[in-house]
ZADO-1210 file (C-alpha; in nm, 4 decimals, padded with zeros to 6 digits):
<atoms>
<atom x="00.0000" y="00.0000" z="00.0000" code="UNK" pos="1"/>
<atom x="00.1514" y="00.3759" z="-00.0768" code="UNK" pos="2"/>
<atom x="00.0188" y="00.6864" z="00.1072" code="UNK" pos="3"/>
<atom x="-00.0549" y="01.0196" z="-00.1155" code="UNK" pos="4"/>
<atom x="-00.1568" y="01.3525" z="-00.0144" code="UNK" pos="5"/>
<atom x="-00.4453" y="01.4755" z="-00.1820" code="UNK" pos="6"/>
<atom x="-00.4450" y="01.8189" z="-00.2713" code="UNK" pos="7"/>
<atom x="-00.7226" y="02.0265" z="-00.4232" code="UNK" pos="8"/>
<atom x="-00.6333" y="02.2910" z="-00.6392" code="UNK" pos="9"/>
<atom x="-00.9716" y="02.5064" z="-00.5709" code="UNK" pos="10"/>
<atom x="-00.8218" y="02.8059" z="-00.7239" code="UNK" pos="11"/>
<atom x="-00.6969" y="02.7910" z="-01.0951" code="UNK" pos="12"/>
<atom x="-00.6527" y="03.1369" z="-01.2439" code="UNK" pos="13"/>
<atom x="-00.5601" y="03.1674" z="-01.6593" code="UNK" pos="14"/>
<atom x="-00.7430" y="03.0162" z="-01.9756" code="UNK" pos="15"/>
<atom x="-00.7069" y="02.7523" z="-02.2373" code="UNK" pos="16"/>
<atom x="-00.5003" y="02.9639" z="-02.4840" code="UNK" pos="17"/>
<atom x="-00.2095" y="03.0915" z="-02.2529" code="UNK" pos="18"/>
<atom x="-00.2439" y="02.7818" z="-02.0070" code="UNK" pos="19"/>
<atom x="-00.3563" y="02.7529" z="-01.6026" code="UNK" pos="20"/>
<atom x="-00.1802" y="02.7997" z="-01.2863" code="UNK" pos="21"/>
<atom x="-00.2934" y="02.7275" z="-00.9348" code="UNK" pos="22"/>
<atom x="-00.3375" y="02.9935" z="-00.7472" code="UNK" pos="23"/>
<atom x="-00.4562" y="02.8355" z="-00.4320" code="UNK" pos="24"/>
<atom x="-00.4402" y="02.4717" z="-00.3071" code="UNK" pos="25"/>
<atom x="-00.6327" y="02.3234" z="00.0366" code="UNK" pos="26"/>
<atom x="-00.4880" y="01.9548" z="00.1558" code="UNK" pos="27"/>
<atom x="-00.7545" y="01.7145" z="00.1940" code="UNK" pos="28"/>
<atom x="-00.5514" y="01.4567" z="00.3784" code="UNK" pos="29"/>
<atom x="-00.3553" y="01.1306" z="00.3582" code="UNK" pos="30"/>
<atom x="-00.5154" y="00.8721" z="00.1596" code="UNK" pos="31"/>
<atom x="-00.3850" y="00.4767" z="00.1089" code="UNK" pos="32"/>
<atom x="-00.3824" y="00.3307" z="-00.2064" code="UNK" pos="33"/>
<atom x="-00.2570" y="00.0024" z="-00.3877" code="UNK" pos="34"/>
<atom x="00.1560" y="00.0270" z="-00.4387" code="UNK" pos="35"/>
<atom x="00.0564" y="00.0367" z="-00.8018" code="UNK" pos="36"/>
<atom x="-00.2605" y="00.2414" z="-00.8178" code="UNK" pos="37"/>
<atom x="-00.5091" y="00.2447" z="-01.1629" code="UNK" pos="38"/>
<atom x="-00.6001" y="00.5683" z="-01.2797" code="UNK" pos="39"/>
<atom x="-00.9522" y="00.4728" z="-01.1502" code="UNK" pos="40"/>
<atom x="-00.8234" y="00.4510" z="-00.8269" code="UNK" pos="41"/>
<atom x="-00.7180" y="00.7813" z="-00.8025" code="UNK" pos="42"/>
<atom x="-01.0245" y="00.8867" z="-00.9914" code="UNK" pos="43"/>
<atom x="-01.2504" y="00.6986" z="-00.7345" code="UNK" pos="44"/>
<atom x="-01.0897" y="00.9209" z="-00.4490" code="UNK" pos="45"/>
<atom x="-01.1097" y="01.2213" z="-00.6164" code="UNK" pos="46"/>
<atom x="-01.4901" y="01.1784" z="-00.6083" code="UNK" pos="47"/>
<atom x="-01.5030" y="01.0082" z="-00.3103" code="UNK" pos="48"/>
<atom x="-01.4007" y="01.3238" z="-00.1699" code="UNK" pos="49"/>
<atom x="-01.5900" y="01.5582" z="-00.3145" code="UNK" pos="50"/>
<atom x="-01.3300" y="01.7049" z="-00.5385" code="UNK" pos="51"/>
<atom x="-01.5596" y="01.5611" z="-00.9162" code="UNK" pos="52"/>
<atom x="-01.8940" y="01.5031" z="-00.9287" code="UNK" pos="53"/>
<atom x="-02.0071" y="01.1216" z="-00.9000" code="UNK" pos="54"/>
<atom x="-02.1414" y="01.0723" z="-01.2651" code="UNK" pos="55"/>
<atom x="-01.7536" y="01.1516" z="-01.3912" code="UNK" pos="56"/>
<atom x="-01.5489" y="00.9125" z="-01.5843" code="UNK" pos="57"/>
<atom x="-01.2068" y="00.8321" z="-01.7180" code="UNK" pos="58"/>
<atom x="-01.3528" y="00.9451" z="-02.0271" code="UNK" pos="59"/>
<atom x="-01.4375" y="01.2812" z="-01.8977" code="UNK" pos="60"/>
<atom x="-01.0752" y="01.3414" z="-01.7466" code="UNK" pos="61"/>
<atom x="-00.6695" y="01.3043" z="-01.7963" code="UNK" pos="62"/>
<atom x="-00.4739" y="01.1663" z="-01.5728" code="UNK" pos="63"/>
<atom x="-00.0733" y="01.2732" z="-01.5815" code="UNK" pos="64"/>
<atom x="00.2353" y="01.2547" z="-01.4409" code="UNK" pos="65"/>
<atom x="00.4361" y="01.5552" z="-01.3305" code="UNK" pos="66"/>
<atom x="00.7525" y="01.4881" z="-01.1246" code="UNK" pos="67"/>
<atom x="00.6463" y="01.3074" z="-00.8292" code="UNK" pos="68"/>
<atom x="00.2380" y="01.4181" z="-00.8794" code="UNK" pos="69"/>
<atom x="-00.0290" y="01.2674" z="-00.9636" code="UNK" pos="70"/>
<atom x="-00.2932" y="01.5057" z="-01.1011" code="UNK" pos="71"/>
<atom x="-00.6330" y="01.5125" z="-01.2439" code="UNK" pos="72"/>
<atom x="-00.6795" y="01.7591" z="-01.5203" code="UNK" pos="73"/>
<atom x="-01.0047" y="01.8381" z="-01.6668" code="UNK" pos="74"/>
<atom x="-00.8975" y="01.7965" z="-02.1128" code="UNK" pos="75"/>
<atom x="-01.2884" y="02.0336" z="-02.1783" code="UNK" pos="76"/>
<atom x="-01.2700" y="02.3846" z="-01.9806" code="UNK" pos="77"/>
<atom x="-01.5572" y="02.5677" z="-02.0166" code="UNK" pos="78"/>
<atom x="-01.4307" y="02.9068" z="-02.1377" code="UNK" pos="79"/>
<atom x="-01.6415" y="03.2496" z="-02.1355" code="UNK" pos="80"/>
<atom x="-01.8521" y="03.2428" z="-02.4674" code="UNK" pos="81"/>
<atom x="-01.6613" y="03.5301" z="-02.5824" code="UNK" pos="82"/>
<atom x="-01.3879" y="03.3625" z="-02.5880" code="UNK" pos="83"/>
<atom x="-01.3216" y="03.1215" z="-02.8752" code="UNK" pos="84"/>
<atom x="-00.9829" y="02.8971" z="-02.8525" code="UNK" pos="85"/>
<atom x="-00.8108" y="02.6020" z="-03.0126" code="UNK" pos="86"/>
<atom x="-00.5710" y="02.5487" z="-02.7276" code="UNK" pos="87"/>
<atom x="-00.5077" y="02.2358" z="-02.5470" code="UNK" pos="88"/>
<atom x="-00.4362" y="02.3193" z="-02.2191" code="UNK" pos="89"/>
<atom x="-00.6010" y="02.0894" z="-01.9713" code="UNK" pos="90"/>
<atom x="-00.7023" y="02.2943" z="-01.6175" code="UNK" pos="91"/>
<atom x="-00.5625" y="02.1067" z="-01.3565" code="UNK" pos="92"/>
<atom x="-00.8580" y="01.9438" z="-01.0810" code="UNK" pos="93"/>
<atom x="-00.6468" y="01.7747" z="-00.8056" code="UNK" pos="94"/>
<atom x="-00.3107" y="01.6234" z="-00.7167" code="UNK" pos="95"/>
<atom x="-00.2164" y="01.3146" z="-00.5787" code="UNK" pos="96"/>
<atom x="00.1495" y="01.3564" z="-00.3556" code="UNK" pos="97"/>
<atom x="00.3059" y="01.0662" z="-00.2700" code="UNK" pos="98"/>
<atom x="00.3929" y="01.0428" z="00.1071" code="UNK" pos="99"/>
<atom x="00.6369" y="00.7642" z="00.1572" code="UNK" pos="100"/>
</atoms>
């Protein structure tokens, strides 16, 4: 079993065109997971807690690698009508730290 730190990144200033950055984070707590955890897995806790909505799927999110984190990006943003864009950025969702 492997301990993570789940982090949720409730405040995510920028757009889709020039890309996202957290601007504030709140720690949810440790969580225990298989020592080779599925993407579902950490999908499971992210709703589990609150973090997505219970009707959300691997379909309906990425799941990537950056350094040590684990995050859950959201591939869709909604962006302001006015503002039409071809970029790819994902906005990050949640993080997944692991502890040990």
């Amino acid at each position: 079993m492997r301990k993570y730190e789940l982090i949720d990144y409730f405040d995510v200033w920028g757009n889709s065109k020039e890309g996202y950055w957290v601007n504030n984070q709140r720690i949810i707590g440790e969580i225990i997971l298989p020592d080779s955890p599925s993407d579902q897995d950490f999908l499971d806790v992210a709703i589990d807690n609150g973090i997505l909505k219970h009707n959300v799927t691997l379909d309906d999110v990425v799941i990537e690698e950056y350094g040590n984190t684990i995050e859950i990006l959201d591939p869709n943003p909604r962006e302001p009508e006015e503002e039409e864009t071809n970029a790819k950025e994902p906005l990050p969702i949640c993080g997944f730290i692991p502890l040990d």
